[in-house]
N, C-alpha and C positions, 0 to 999 in steps of 0.2 A: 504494500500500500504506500502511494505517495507521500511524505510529510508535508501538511500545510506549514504552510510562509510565515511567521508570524508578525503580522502588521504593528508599525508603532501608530495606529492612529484608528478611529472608529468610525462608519461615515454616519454624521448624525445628521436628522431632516431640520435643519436651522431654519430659521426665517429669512427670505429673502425677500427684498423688499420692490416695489413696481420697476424701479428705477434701475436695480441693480440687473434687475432679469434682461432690461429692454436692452443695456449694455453689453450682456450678453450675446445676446440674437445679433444685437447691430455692430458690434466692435470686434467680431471673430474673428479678424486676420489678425490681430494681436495674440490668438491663442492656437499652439502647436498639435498637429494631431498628436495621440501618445503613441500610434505604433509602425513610425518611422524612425530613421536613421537622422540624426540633427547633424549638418552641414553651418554649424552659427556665423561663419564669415558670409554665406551665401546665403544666410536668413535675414542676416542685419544688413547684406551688401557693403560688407565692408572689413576692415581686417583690424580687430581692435580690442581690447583688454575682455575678457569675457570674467564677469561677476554672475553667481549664482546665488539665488536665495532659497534656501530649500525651508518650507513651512511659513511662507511669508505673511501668516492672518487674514487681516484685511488691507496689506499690501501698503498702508502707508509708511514702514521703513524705505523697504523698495522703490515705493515715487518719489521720496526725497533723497534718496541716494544717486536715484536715475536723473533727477534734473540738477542737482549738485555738478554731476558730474555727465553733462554728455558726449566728452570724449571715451565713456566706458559702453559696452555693452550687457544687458541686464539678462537675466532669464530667470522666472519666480517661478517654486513648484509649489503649489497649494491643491487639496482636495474638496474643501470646503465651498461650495458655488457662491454664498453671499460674500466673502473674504474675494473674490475673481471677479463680481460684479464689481463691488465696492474700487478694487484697483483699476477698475478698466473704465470706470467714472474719474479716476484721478488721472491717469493717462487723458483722457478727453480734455478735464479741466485745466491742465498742465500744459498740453499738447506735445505731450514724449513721444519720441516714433525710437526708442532705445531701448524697451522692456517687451518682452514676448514669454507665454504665459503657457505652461503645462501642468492641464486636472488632472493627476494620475498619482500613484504611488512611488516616491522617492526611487524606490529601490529599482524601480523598473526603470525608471529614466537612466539611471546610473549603469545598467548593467547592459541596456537596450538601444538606448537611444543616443548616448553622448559618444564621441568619440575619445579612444583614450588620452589623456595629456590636453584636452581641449578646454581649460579652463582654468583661470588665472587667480580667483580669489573666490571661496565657498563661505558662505554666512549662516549660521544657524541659530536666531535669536531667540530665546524660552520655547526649546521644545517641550511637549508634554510631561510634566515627569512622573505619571504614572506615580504618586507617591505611596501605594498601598503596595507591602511587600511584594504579596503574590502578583501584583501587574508590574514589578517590576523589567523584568522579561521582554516588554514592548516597547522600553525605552530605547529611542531611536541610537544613540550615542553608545553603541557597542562595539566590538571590534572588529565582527562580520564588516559592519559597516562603516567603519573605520579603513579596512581593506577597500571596498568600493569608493570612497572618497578618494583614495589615493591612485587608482588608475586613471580617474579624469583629470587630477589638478597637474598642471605643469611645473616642468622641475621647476625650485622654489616658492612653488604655488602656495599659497595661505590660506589658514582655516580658522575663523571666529568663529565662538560661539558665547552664548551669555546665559544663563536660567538662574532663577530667583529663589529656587531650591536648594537647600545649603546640602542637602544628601544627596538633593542629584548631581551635584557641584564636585564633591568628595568623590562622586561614583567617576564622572568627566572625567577628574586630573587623572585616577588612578589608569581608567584604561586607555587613556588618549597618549600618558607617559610613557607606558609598556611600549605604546603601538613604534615596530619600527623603523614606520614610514614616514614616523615624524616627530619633529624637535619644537620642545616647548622653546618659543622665543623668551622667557622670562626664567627660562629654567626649573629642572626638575621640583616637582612638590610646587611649584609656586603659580598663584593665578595672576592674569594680567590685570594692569589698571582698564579703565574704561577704555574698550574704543572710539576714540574721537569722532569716525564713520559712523557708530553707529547712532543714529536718530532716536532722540529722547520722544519715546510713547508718554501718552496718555495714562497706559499701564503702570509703566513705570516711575512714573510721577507721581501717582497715587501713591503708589509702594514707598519713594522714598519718605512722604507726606506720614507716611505709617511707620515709618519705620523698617521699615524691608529691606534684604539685603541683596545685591547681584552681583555673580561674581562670573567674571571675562575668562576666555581662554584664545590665547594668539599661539598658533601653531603654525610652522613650516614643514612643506614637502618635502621630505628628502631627496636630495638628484637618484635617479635611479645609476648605476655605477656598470 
C-alpha cells in the first residue's frame, strides 16, 4: 500500500469575499497552472533575481516586497483562495506585473515544477506551527523539506524564515542547523535579528503590542562542490 504524503497545511472553506472571487476569474494570468514545468525567466520575460514566498497568507508581505523592489522577481505559493484573491486585488491596486501566483501544495511545486538551482532567495514567514504534540508531524520546516529547499535555491541562495512560536522556533534552529545544505549566517544555536525585508504585519504588530515574541532565521545554500 502506498504511504500518504503528509501535508503541512489543511484546506479549510474560509470566506471569501465578492471582491476577492471577481479577482480571481479576472486577474488569472497572474496565476500559474500547478502541473507544468516553471521556465521563470520566460514567465517574467526577463532574466532577474527570483524570490519565492512559500505560504504567503493574504499576500501583503509579498506586495510590498514586490513593489519595494521591482528589479526582483516574485512567485507566492499559497493554498488558501481568499489569501490569492486578496493579493491579486493588491497587485491590481499597486499595478505589479512582478509577482505570479501558485494554489497548490508546496511540496509539489518544489519537486515538480521548479527547476533545480532556479531561485535566489526562499521566504517563509509564521508557518503553521501545528503546536499540539501529536500534529507536530505536519510542521512544514523539516528536513525532508529542508532537502527540497535546497535543490531549487542557487548556490548561495538564502533562506528566511520567522514564527512566533518559541517551540517551533527551538524545533527550526535545531533541524535547519543539522541540515547540511546549509549555514546558519549568525551561527550555530543562534537566531537572526529581524529581517529588515521583511514587512511588519498587522499580525505582528499586534503580537508585539502583546507582548509576543518572533524569532528570525537567515540561512545560506551551500555551493554544491
Amino acid at each position: 500500500m502506498e504511504q500518504r504524503t503528509i501535508r503541512s497545511f489543511v484546506r479549510r472553506n474560509g470566506r471569501i469575499t465578492d471582491s476577492q472571487h471577481r479577482a480571481i476569474e479576472t486577474l488569472n494570468q497572474f496565476i500559474l497552472p500547478i502541473d507544468k514545468k516553471l521556465d521563470l525567466n520566460t514567465l517574467f520575460q526577463r532574466d532577474a533575481e527570483k524570490h519565492l514566498e512559500i505560504g504567503f497568507g493574504m499576500g501583503d508581505s509579498l506586495a510590498e516586497m514586490a513593489a519595494k523592489h521591482p528589479e526582483h522577481d516574485y512567485l507566492g505559493i499559497e493554498v488558501y483562495q481568499a489569501g490569492v484573491g486578496h493579493l491579486l486585488l493588491q497587485l491590481e491596486k499597486l499595478f505589479l506585473k512582478n509577482i505570479r501566483i501558485l494554489s497548490t501544495d508546496a511540496v509539489n511545486v518544489l519537486k515538480e515544477q521548479l527547476e533545480p538551482q532556479s531561485i535566489d532567495v526562499i521566504y517563509i514567514f509564521f508557518p503553521d506551527p501545528w503546536h499540539k504534540k501529536r500534529h507536530h508531524k505536519r510542521r512544514l520546516i523539516q528536513t525532508a523539506f529542508l532537502d527540497l529547499l535546497a535543490t531549487v535555491l542557487k548556490k548561495d541562495g538564502k533562506l528566511y524564515i520567522a514564527t512566533d512560536w518559541e517551540n517551533y522556533a527551538e524545533h527550526i534552529l535545531e533541524v535547519a542547523d543539522q541540515h547540511p545544505a546549509f549555514i546558519n549566517q549568525f551561527g550555530k544555536g543562534n537566531f537572526a535579528p529581524r529581517n529588515e525585508e521583511r514587512p511588519l504585519t498587522k499580525f505582528e504588530k499586534r503580537g508585539q503590542r502583546l507582548g509576543h515574541g518572533v524569532w528570525d532565521f537567515a540561512y545560506q545554500c551551500v555551493p554544491n562542490e
